[in-house]
DSSP file (Angstrom, degrees, kcal/mol; ACC not computed):
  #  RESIDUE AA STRUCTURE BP1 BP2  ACC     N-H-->O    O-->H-N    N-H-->O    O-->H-N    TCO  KAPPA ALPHA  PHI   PSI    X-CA   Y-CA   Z-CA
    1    1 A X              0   0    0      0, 0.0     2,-0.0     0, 0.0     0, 0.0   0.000 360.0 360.0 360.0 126.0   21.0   10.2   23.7
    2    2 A X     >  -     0   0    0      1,-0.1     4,-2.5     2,-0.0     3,-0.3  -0.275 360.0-121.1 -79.1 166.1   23.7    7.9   22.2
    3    3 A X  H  > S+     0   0    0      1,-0.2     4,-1.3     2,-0.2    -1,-0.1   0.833 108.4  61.5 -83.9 -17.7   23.2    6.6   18.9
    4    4 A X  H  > S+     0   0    0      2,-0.2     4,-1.6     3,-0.1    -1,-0.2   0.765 109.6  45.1 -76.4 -13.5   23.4    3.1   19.5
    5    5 A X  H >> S+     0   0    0     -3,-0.3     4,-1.9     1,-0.2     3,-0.8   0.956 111.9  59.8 -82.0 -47.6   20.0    3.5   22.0
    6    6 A X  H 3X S+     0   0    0     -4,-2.5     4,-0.8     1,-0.3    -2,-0.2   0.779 107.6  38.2 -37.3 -40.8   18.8    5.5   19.1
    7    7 A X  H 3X S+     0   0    0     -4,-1.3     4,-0.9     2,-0.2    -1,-0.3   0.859 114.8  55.8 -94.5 -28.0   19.0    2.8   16.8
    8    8 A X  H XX>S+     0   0    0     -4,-1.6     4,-6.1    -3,-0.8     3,-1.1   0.960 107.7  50.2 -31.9 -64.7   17.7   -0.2   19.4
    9    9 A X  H 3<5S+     0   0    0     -4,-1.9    -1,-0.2     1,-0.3    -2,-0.2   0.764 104.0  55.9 -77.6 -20.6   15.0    1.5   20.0
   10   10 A X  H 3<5S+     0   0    0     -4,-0.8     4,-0.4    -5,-0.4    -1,-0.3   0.843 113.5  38.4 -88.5  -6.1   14.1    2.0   16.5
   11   11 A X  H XX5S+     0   0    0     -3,-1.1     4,-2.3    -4,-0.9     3,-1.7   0.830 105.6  63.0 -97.4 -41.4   14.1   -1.8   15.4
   12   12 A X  T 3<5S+     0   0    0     -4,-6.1    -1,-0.2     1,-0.3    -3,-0.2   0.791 112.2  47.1 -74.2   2.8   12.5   -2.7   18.8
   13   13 A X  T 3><S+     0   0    0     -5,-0.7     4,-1.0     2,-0.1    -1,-0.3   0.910 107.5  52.8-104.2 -17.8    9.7   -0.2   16.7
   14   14 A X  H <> S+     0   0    0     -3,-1.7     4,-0.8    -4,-0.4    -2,-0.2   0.695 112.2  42.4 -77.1 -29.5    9.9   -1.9   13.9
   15   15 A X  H  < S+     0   0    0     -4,-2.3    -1,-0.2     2,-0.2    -3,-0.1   0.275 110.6  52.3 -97.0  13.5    9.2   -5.1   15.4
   16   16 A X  H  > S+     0   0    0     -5,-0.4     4,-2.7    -4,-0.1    -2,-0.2   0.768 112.0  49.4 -80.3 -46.9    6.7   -4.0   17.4
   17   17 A X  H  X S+     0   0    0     -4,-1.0     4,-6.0     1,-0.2     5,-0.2   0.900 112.9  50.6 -53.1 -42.6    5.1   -2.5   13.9
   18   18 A X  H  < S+     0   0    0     -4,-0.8     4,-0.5     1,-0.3    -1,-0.2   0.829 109.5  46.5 -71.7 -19.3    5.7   -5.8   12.3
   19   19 A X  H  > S+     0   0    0      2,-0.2     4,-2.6     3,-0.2     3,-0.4   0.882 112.9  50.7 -84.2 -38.8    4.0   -7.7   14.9
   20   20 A X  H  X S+     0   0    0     -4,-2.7     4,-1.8     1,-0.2    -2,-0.2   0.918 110.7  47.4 -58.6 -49.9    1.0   -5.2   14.9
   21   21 A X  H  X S+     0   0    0     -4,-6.0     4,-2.1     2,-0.2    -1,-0.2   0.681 114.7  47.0 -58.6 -13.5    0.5   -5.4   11.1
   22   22 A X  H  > S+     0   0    0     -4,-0.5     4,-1.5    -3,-0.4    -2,-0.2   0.940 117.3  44.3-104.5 -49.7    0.7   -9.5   11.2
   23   23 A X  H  < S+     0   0    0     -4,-2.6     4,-0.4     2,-0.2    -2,-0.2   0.703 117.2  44.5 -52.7 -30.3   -1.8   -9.3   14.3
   24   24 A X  H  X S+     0   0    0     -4,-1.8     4,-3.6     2,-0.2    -1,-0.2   0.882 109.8  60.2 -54.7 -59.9   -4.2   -6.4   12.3
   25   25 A X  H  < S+     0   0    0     -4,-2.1    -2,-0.2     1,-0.2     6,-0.2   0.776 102.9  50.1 -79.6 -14.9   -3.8   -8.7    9.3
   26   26 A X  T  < S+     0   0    0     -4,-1.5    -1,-0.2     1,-0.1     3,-0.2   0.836 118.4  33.2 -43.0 -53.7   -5.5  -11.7   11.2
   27   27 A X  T  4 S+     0   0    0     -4,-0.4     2,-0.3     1,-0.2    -2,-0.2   0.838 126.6  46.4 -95.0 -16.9   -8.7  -10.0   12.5
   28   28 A X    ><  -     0   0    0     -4,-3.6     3,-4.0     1,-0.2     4,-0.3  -0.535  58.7-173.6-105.3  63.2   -8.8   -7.6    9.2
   29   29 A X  T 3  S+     0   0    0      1,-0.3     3,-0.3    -2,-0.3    -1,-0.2   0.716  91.1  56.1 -16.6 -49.4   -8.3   -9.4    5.6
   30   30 A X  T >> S+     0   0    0      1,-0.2     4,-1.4     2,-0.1     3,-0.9   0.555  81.5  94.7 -78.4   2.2   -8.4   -6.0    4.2
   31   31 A X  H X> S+     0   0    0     -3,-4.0     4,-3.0     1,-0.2     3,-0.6   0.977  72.7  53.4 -61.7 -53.0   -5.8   -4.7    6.2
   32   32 A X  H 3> S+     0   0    0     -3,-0.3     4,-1.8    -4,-0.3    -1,-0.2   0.806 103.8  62.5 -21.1 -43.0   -2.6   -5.0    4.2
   33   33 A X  H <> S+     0   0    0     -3,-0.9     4,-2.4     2,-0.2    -1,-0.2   0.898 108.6  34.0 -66.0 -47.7   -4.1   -3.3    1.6
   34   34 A X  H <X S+     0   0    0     -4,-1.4     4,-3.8    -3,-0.6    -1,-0.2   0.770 117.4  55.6 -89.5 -18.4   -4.7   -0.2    3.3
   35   35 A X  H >< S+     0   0    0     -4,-3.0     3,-3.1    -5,-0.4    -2,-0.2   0.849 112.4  50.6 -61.6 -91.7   -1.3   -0.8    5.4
   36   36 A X  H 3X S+     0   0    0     -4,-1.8     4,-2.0     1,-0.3    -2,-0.2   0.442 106.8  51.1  35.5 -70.2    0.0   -1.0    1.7
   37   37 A X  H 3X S+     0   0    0     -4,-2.4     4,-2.4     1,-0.2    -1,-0.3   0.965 108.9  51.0 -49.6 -62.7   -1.6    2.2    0.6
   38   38 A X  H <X S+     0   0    0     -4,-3.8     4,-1.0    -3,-3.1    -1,-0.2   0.690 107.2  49.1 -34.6 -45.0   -0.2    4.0    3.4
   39   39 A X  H >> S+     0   0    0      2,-0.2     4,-2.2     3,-0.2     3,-1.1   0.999 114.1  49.4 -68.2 -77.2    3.4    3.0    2.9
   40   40 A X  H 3X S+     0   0    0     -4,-2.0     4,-1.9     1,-0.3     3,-0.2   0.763 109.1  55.6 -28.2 -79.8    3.1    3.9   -0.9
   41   41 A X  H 3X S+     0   0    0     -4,-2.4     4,-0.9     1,-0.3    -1,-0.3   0.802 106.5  43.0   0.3 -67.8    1.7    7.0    0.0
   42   42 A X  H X< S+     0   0    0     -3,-1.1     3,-1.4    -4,-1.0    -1,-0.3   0.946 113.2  57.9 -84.4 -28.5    4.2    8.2    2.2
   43   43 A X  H 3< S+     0   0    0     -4,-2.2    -2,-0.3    -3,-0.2    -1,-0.2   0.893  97.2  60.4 -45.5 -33.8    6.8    7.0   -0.4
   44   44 A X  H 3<        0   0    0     -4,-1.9    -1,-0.2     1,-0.3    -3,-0.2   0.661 360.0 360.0 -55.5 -32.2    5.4    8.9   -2.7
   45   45 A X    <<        0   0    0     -3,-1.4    -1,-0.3    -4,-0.9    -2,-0.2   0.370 360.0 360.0 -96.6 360.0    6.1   12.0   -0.7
């Protein structure tokens, strides 16, 4: 796999992600939070 589809295909996941969290944060209020949590959480590691 060449590296420029490698890297395509990881921003079309990252806007896919981003689009999911903004759609999540619409039907869930608390959702950020937990998104939030998560992120932190695996930073942490």
């Amino acid at each position: 796999m060449r590296i420029e589809y490698l890297i395509i295909s990881i921003i079309l996941m990252v806007i896919v992600l981003l689009a999911l969290i903004t759609f999540a944060q619409n039907i869930f209020p608390s959702f950020p939070k937990a998104v939030s949590d998560f992120l932190s959480n695996i930073g942490a590691k």
